[in-house]
Phi, psi and omega in degrees: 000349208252347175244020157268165176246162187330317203281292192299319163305304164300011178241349152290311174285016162271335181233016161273269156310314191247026198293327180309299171324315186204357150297281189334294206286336189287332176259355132342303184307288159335302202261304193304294176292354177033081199267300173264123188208154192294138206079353190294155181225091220253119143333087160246100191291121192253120148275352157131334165267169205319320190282312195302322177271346164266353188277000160296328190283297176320294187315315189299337193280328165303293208277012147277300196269319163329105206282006174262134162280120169214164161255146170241142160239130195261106198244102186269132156239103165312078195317326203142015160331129162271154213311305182324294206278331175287286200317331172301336168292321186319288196314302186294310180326294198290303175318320184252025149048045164249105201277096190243199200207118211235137193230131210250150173232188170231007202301319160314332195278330204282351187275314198278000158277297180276179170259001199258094164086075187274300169337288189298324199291319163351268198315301209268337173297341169261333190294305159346286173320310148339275199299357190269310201278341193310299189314296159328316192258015172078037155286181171209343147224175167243150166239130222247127261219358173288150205224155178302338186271331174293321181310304181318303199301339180280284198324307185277357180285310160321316179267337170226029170222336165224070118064041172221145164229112191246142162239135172296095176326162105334307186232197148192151171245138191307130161262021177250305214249099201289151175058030176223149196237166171239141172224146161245088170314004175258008199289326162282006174275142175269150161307318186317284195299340197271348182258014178264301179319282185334322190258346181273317201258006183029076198243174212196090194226168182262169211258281192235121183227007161314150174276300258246344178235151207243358174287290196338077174263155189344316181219152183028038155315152188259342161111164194246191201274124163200115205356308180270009162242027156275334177288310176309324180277354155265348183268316144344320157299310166270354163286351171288344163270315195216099176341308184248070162289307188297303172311307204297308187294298228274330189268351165299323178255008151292330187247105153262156210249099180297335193290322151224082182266158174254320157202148168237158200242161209190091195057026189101335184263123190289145118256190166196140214310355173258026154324298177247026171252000000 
């Protein structure tokens, strides 16, 4: 160890110090949902924070060891970032030695014109972006940066701020971009192990990089009061009586039990349990 560099130490400690954490499970994750298949040609689109960049690291470290042939392109899109927060993707990027390609938008300045849903309008204008420029480079998916604690925490919001029960997939396939999927190779990782990596490697990404919000600050912010950090704050609350509170809900939505559903929608179409009683 004493005669590695920084770099190499952080690419040891993904399958090493933290392999039970985020190795076991990230290529779990990959082989249970068959996430990755030969030949594929994968986007991995990095924002600029702790999850996007390890799941760059991870991926390359798949496509070194890995016996499935794919290709990666490690894909910055730049919305409109200050200067500070862009140069912080840069720096890291050459530091954990990730050869990315960085493609500019306006998507912040046209989000900050409007007053309605600036948020969803984002959300859906980067994901576009993405699958657009992803497509041009003869890609056929993107990969997205989401973790098992973003699945729970979406899953309960749904149930207990719009009256739904939605699960975030491992994949979908696009209705916009016709033969192109979004995958998340991180979907078995908890945040908990990517901010244990992060802080054993004394590493640093940015956080919150909106113009539009005034809670944030630059680099590694807890993010300011918002739906999803209050479900983070209940779920905090309750690992203290019982740890693997976050596992019991995400392993709970691997198996749902339709036997007792009260009603389910199935291609658009509502059914309900008295259907069949």
């Amino acid at each position: 160890m004493k005669n590695l560099s920084d770099l190499q130490k952080i690419e040891r400690s993904t399958h090493k110090k933290f392999r039970r954490e985020l190795w076991r499970p990230f290529v779990a994750g990959i082989q249970q949902y068959e996430l990755i298949k030969p030949g594929d040609k994968i986007a991995v689109c990095i924002s600029g924070g702790k999850d996007s960049m390890l799941m760059a690291k991870l991926m390359q470290q798949l496509h070194r060891y890995s016996e499935i042939p794919f290709e990666a392109v490690y894909m910055v899109m730049n919305p409109g970032y200050n200067e500070i927060n862009f140069q912080k993707v840069v720096t890291n990027a050459a530091f954990l030695d990730i050869p990315i390609k960085v493609y500019d938008s306006d998507i912040f300045e046209v989000v900050s014109k409007t007053d309605r849903s600036p948020c969803y309008l984002c959300a859906r204008m980067r994901r576009g972006f993405l699958y657009a420029t992803a497509q041009k480079l003869g890609c056929n998916k993107i990969a997205l940066g989401h973790h098992k604690s973003d699945v729970v925490e979406t899953t309960l919001m749904g149930m207990l701020y719009g009256a739904q029960f939605q699960i975030m997939l491992p994949k979908l396939k696009s209705q916009n971009f016709e033969g192109m999927e979004l995958i998340r190779p991180m979907y078995c990782i908890s945040e908990e192990a990517i901010v244990a990596w992060k802080r054993y490697n004394n590493l640093s990404f940015i956080q919150c990089a909106c113009p539009l919000s005034e809670n944030c600050n630059i680099f590694d912010a807890s993010g300011g009061s918002s739906t999803r950090q209050t479900v983070k704050a209940l779920l905090s609350q309750l690992k203290k009586d019982n740890k693997d509170v976050e596992k019991s809900v995400f392993n709970s939505l691997q198996m749902l039990n339709l036997d007792t559903a009260i009603g389910y929608k199935l291609n658009g179409v509502e059914h309900s349990f008295l259907e069949g009683f």
